[in-house]
C-alpha positions as CSV (number, residue, x, y, z in Angstrom):
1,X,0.0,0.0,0.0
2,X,1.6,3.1,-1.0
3,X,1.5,6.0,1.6
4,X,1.3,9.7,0.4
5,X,2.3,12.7,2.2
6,X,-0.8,14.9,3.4
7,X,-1.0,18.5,1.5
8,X,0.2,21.3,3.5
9,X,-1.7,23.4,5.3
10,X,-2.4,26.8,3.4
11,X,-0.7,29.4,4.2
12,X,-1.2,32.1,6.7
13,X,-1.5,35.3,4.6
14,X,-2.5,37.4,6.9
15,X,0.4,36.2,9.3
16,X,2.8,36.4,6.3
17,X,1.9,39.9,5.5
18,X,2.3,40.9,9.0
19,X,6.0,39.2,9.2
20,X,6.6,41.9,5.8
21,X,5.1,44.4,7.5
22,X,7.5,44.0,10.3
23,X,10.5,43.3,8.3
24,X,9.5,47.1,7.3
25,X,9.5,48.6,10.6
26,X,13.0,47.3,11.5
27,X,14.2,49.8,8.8
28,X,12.1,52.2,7.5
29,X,10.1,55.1,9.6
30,X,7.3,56.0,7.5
31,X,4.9,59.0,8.4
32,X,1.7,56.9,9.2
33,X,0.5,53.4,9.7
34,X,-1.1,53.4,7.1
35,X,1.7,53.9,4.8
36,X,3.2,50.5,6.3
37,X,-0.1,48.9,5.2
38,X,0.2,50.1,1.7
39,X,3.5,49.3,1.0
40,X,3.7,45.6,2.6
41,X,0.2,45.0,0.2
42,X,2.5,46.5,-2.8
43,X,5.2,44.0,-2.3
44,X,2.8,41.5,-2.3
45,X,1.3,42.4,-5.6
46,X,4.5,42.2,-7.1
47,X,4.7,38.5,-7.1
48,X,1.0,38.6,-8.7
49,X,1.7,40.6,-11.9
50,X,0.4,37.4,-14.1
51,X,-2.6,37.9,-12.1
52,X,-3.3,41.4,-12.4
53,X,-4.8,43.4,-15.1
54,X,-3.1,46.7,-13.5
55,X,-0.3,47.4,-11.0
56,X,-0.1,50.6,-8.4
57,X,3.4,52.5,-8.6
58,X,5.0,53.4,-5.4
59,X,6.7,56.4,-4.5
60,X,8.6,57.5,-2.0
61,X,8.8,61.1,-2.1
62,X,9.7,63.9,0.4
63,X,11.3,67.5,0.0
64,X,14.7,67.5,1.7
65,X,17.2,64.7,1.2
66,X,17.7,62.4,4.3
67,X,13.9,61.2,4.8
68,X,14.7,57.5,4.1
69,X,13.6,57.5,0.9
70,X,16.4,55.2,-0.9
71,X,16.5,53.0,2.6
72,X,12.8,52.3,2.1
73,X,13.4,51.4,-1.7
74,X,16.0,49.0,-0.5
75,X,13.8,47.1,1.5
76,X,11.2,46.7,-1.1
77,X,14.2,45.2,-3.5
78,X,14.8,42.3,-1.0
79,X,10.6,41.4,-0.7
80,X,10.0,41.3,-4.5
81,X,11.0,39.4,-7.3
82,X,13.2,39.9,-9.8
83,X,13.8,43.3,-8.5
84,X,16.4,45.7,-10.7
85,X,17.2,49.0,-9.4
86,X,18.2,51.9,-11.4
87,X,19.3,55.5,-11.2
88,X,19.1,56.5,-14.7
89,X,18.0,53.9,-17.2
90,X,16.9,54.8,-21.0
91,X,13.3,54.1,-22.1
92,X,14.2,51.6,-24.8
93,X,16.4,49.9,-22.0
94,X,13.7,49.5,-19.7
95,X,11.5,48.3,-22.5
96,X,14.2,45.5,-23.4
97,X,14.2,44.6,-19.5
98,X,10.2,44.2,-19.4
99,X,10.7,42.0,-22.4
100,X,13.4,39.7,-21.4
101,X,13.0,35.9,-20.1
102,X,12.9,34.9,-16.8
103,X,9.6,36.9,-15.8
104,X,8.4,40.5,-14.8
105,X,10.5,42.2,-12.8
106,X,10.1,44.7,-10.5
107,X,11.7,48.2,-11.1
108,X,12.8,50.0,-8.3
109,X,13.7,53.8,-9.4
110,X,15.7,55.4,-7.2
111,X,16.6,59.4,-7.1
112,X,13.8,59.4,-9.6
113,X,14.0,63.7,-9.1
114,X,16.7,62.9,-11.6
115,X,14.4,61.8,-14.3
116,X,12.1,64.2,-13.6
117,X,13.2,67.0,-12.0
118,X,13.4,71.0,-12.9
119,X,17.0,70.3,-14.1
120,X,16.9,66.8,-15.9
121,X,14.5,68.1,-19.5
122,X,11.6,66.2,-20.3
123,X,12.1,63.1,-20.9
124,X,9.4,62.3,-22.7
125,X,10.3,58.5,-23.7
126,X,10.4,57.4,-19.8
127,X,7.4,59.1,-18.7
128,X,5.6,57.6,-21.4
129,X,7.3,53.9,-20.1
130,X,5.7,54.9,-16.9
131,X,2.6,56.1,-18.2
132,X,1.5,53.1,-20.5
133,X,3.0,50.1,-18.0
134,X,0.6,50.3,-15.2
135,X,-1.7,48.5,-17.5
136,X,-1.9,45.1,-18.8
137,X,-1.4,44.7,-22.3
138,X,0.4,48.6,-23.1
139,X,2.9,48.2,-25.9
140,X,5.0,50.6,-27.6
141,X,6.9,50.6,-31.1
142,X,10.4,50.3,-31.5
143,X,12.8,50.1,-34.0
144,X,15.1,47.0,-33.6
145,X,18.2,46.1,-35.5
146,X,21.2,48.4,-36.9
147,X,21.2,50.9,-40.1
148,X,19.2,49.3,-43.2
149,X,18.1,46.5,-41.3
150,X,16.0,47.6,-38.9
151,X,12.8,46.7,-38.4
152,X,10.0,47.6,-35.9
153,X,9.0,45.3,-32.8
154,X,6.5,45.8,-30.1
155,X,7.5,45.8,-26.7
156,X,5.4,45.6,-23.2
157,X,6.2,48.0,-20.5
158,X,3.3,46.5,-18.0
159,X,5.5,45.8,-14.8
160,X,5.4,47.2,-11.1
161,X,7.4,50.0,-10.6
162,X,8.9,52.2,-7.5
163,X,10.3,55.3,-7.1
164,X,12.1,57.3,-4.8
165,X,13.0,61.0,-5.2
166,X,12.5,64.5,-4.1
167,X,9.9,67.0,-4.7
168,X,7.3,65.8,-6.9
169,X,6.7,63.8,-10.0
170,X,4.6,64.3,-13.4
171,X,0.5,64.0,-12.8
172,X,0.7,61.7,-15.1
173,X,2.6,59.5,-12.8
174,X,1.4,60.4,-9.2
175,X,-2.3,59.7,-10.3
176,X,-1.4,56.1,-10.4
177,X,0.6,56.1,-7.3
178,X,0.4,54.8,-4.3
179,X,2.1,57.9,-2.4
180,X,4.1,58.3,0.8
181,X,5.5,61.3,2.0
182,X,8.7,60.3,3.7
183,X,10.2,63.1,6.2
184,X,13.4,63.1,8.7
185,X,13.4,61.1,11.6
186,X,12.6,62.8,14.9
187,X,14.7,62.9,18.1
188,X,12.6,60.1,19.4
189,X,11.7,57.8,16.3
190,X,14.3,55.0,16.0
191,X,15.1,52.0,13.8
192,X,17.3,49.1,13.1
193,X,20.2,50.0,10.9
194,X,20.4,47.8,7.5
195,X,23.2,46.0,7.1
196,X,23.1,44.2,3.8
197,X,24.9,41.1,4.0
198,X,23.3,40.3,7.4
199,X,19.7,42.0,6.5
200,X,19.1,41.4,2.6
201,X,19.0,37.5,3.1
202,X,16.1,37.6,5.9
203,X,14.7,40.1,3.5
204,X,15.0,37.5,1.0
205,X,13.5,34.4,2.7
206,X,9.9,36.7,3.2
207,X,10.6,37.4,-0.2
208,X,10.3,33.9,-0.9
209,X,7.3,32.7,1.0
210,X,5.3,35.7,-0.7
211,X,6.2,33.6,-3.8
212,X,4.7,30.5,-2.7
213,X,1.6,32.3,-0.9
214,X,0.9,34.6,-4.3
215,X,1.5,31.7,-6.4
216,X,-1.6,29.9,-4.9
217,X,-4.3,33.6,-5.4
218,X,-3.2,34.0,-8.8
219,X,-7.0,32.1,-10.1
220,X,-8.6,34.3,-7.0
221,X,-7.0,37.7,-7.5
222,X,-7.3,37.2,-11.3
223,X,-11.2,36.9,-10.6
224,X,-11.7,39.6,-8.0
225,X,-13.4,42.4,-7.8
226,X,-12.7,44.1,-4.5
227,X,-15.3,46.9,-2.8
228,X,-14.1,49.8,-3.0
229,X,-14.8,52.1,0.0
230,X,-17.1,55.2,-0.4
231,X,-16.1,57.8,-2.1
232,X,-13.0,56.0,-3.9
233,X,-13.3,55.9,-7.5
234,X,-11.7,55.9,-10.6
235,X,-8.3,57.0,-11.0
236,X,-7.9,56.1,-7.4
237,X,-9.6,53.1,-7.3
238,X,-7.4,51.5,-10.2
239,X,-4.4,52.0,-7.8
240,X,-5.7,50.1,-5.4
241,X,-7.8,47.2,-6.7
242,X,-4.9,45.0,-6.9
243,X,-3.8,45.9,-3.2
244,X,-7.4,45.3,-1.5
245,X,-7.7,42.7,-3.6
246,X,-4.0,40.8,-1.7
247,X,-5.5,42.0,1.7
248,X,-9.3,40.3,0.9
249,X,-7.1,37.2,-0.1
250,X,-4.9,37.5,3.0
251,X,-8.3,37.9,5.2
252,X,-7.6,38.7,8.9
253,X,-7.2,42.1,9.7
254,X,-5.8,43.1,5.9
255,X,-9.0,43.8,4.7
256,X,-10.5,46.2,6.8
257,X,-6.7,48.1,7.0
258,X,-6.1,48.0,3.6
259,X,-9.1,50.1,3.1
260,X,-8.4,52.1,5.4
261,X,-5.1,52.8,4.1
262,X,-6.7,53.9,1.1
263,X,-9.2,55.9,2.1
264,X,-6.0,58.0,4.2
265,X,-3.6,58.0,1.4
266,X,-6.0,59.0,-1.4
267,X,-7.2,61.9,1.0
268,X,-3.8,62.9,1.5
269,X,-3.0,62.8,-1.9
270,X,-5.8,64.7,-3.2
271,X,-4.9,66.9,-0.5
272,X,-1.5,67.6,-2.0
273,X,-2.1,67.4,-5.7
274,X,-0.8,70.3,-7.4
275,X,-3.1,72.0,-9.6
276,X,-2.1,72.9,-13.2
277,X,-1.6,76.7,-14.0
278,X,-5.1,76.3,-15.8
279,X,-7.1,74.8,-12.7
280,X,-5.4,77.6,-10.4
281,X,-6.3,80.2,-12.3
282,X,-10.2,79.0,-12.8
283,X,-10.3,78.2,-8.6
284,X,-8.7,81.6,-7.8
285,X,-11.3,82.9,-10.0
286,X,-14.1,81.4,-8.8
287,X,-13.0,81.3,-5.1
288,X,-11.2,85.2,-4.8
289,X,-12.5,87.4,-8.0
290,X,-16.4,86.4,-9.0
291,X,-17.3,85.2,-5.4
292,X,-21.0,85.3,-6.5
293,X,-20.7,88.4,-9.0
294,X,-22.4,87.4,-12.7
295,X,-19.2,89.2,-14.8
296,X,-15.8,91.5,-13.9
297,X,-14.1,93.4,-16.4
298,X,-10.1,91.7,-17.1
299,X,-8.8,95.2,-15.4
300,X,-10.6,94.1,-12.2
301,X,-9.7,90.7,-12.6
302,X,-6.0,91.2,-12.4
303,X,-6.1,93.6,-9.9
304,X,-7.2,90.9,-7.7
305,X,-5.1,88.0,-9.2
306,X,-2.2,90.3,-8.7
307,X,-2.5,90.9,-5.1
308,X,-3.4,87.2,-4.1
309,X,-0.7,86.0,-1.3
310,X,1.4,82.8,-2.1
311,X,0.2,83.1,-5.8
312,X,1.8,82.7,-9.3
313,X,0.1,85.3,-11.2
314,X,2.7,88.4,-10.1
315,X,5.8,86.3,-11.1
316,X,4.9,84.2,-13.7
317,X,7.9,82.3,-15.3
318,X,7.5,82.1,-19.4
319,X,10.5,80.8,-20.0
320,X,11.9,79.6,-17.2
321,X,14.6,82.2,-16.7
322,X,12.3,85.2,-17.1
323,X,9.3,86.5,-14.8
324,X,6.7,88.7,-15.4
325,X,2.8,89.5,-14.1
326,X,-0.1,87.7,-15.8
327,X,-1.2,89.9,-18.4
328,X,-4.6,89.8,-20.1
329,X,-3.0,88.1,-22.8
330,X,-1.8,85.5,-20.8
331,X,-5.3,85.5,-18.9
332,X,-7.3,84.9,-22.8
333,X,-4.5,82.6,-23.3
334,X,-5.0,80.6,-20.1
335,X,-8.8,80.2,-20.2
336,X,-8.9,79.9,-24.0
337,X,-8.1,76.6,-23.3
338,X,-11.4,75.8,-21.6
339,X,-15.0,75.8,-23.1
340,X,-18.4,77.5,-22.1
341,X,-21.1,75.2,-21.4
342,X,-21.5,75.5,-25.7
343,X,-18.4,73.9,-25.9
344,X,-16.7,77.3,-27.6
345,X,-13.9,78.3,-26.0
346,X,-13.8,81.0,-23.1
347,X,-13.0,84.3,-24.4
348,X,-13.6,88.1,-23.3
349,X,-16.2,89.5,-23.8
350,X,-17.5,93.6,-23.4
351,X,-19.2,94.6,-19.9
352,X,-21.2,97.9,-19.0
353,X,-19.2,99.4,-16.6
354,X,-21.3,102.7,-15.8
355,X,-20.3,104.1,-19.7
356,X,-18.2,102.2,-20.6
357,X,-17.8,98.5,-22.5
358,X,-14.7,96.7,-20.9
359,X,-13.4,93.8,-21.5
360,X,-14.2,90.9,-19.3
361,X,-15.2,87.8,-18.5
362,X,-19.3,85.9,-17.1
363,X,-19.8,83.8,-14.5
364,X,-22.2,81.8,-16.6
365,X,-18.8,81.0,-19.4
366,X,-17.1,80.2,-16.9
367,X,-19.5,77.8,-14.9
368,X,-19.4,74.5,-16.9
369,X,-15.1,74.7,-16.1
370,X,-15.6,75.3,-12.6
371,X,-18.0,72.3,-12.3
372,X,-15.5,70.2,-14.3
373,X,-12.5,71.2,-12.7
374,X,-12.3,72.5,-9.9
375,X,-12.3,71.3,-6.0
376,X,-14.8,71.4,-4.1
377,X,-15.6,75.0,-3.2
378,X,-15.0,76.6,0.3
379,X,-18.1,77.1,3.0
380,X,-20.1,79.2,2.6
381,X,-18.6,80.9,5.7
382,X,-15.3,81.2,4.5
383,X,-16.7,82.5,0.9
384,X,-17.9,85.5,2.8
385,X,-13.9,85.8,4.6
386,X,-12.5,85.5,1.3
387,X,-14.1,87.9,-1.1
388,X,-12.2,89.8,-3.5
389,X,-12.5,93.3,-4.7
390,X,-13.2,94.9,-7.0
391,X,-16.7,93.1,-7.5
392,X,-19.2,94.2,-10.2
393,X,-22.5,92.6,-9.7
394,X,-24.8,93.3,-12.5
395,X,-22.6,95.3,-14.4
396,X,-23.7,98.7,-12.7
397,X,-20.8,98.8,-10.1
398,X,-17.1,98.5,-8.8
399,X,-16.8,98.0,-5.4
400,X,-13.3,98.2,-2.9
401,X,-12.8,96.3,-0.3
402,X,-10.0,93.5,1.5
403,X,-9.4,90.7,-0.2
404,X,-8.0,86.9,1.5
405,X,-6.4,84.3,0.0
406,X,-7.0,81.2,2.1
407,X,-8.0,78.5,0.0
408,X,-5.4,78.2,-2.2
409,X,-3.6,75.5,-4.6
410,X,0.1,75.1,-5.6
411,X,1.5,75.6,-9.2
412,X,2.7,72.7,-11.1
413,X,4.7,72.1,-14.0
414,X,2.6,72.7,-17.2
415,X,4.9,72.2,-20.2
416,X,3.5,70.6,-22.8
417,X,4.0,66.5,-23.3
418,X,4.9,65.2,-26.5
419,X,3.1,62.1,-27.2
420,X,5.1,58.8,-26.8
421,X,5.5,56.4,-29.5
C-alpha cells in the first residue's frame, strides 16, 4: 500500500503579510501606519503581476534629502521578485528589460527627481514607459536592428514600478501612485540599521514565501473584484484594486486596514495634488474674484489675481529664466483653453461698466469649467472671509474692499507633453 504525504496546510496570509510588515518597521520610519499597510500590500502584488490586469506604482517622495527615501526602496528590493534598481535607465532599456525571459521584474527607481526634475529636461520616452505600463497589455513601437536593417518590434512595458526622489513627479505618474511622503526622523523615532549582507538575506527568505503564498491567489486575485470604500473611484480606485484585492485574499485584519489605508492615502494625496496653471487660475477665479458676481471686467480681474498671497500670477515664469505679471493676454490665453457650457472656448467678452464696455469675463462661461475642474468650493462661511474686490455685480458697479487668499492651490509644472510612441 503506498503511503502519500498529506497537503500542506495553506498558508497564513494574513500572518505572512504581518512578518513583511514588520520586516519594514526594523528599517524604514514612515509618516503613518497606514503607509506600512500600503507598501507591505505593494510587495505583495508584485509577485502577482500574471494575475493582475493593473499594478499601483509606489513612490517615496519627500522635499529634503535624508527622509529615508532610498533606505525604504532597498527594503522593497529584497521582498519582491526579480527586482532591478536603477538611477538613470533609458526608455528603450527598460523596455528590453520588461521583455526579457525569466519573468516581470520589479523596477525600483531610485533618485527618480533625476528623471524628472526642474534640471533633468523632459524626458518624454520614460514618462511615457511609466505612463502606459501600469496596465496590462500597453505596448510601444520600437525600431530593432542596426542601419538598413531595422525593423519595428512591439515591446510591453506592464510591470510594477517604485520610485524614490525628491519633490514631486509628473500628474501623469502620481495619479497612479500609491504615495508616501517620507520626512526626517525625529529625536525620538528610532530604527534598526540595515546592514546588507546580514539583512538582505532575511529580507529574501519573506521574499520567498510571498512567492509560494501569491502563487496559490493567482485564479482568486485574477477573478476579483474588490469593494471599494465610499467615495473612492476611478483613477484612485485603479491604484488600489490590486492591493485590496491581496488584503481580501490575506483575510484577517488586511481587509479592513487596507481600506483604510486607502481611504487616508488618497485623501492625503488629493490633499496635496498640485493644480495645473489652468485649474489655479479657474479656482482663484471662482473662489477670490467672482465670489458670486455674474461678470468682472479683465482690469478688475487682475487687480485681484495680482495681489493674491502665495500666488503665481505676479511672477509668472515664461521661459523659465524670465518672470513677469499675468497679463490679459496670458489670462485669454489661459482660459482659451477651456469651453463655455456651448463647448466654444472662453473668451472676453465687453461689460457695462457705468459708460463704458470693458473687456471681461461671465460667470455663466465660466460655470461649466468650474463644475468640471475645480475642488470642491470653500463654505459658505469662509466664501464670505475670502471675497475679492473689485466686484461688479450686474454690471452697474465696482466695489473696494479686503481681499484673502486662504483657499489656495500650488503651481505645477505645465509644459507641454509630446506624445510617446
Amino acid at each position: 500500500m503506498t503511503s502519500t504525504n498529506p497537503p500542506a496546510p495553506p498558508a497564513d496570509g494574513a500572518a505572512l503579510l504581518d512578518e513583511v510588515e514588520a520586516f519594514h518597521r526594523r528599517f524604514n520610519i514612515f509618516p503613518t501606519e497606514h503607509a506600512y499597510v500600503a507598501v507591505t500590500l505593494w510587495d505583495a502584488h508584485a509577485h502577482l503581476m500574471d494575475a493582475l490586469d493593473g499594478t499601483a506604482r509606489l513612490a517615496f517622495l519627500s522635499p529634503e534629502p535624508g527622509s529615508g527615501k532610498s533606505r525604504a526602496l532597498e527594503i522593497v528590493e529584497t521582498l519582491t521578485p526579480r527586482a532591478a534598481t536603477t538611477v538613470n535607465a533609458s526608455a528603450n532599456a527598460l523596455f528590453r528589460l520588461v521583455a526579457a525571459d525569466g519573468g516581470t521584474p520589479t523596477i525600483l527607481f531610485d533618485e527618480i527627481d533625476t528623471v524628472f526634475g526642474q534640471k533633468a529636461g523632459g524626458n518624454e520616452e520614460v514618462r511615457g514607459f511609466l505612463n502606459s505600463g501600469y496596465r496590462r497589455g500597453a505596448k510601444s513601437l520600437r525600431c530593432v536592428g542596426d542601419g538598413s536593417t531595422q525593423t519595428t518590434e512591439w515591446f510591453s512595458s506592464f510591470c510594477a514600478v517604485a520610485m524614490a526622489g525628491l519633490g514631486s513627479l509628473p500628474d501623469t505618474i502620481l495619479t497612479r501612485s500609491v504615495i508616501i511622503r517620507m520626512r526626517k526622523k525625529a529625536p525620538n523615532e528610532k530604527c534598526e540599521p540595515y546592514r546588507r549582507r546580514t539583512h538582505e538575506k532575511q529580507g529574501h527568505a519573506l521574499r520567498d514565501k510571498l512567492a509560494e503564498w501569491t502563487a496559490t491567489l493567482h485564479e482568486q486575485v485574477s477573478q476579483a473584484w474588490p469593494e471599494m470604500p465610499e467615495g473612492v473611484s476611478d483613477p484612485p480606485a485603479d491604484v488600489w484594486e490590486p492591493l485590496l484585492a491581496v488584503a481580501d485574499a490575506a483575510g484577517g485584519h488586511w481587509p479592513e486596514r487596507a481600506r483604510a489605508a486607502c481611504v487616508a492615502l488618497v485623501k492625503a494625496a488629493q490633499e496635496g495634488d498640485e493644480a495645473s496653471l489652468g485649474v489655479r487660475l479657474l479656482t482663484d477665479l471662482r473662489d477670490h474674484v467672482f465670489c458670486g458676481a455674474d461678470r468682472m471686467p479683465t482690469a478688475a480681474i487682475l487687480e485681484v489675481l495680482l495681489r493674491l498671497d502665495d500666488a503665481p500670477w505676479a511672477d509668472l515664469s515664461d521661459d523659465g529664466q524670465h518672470h513677469k505679471p499675468l497679463t490679459a493676454r496670458g489670462l485669454s490665453k489661459l482660459l482659451s483653453q477651456y469651453v463655455r457650457p456651448d463647448n466654444t472656448p472662453i473668451r472676453p467678452r465687453g461689460i457695462r461698466v457705468g459708460s463704458g464696455t470693458p473687456k471681461g469675463y461671465y460667470a455663466e462661461d465660466l460655470s461649466d469649467a468650474w463644475a468640471r475642474y475645480c475642488p470642491p468650493p470653500p463654505g459658505e462661511s469662509a466664501t464670505a472671509e475670502t471675497s475679492a474686490t473689485p466686484q461688479v455685480n450686474r454690471g452697474e458697479s465696482v466695489a473696494e474692499g479686503p481681499s484673502e487668499s486662504r483657499h489656495m492651490l500650488t503651481e505645477t509644472d505645465t509644459r507641454p507633453l509630446r506624445s510617446v510612441g
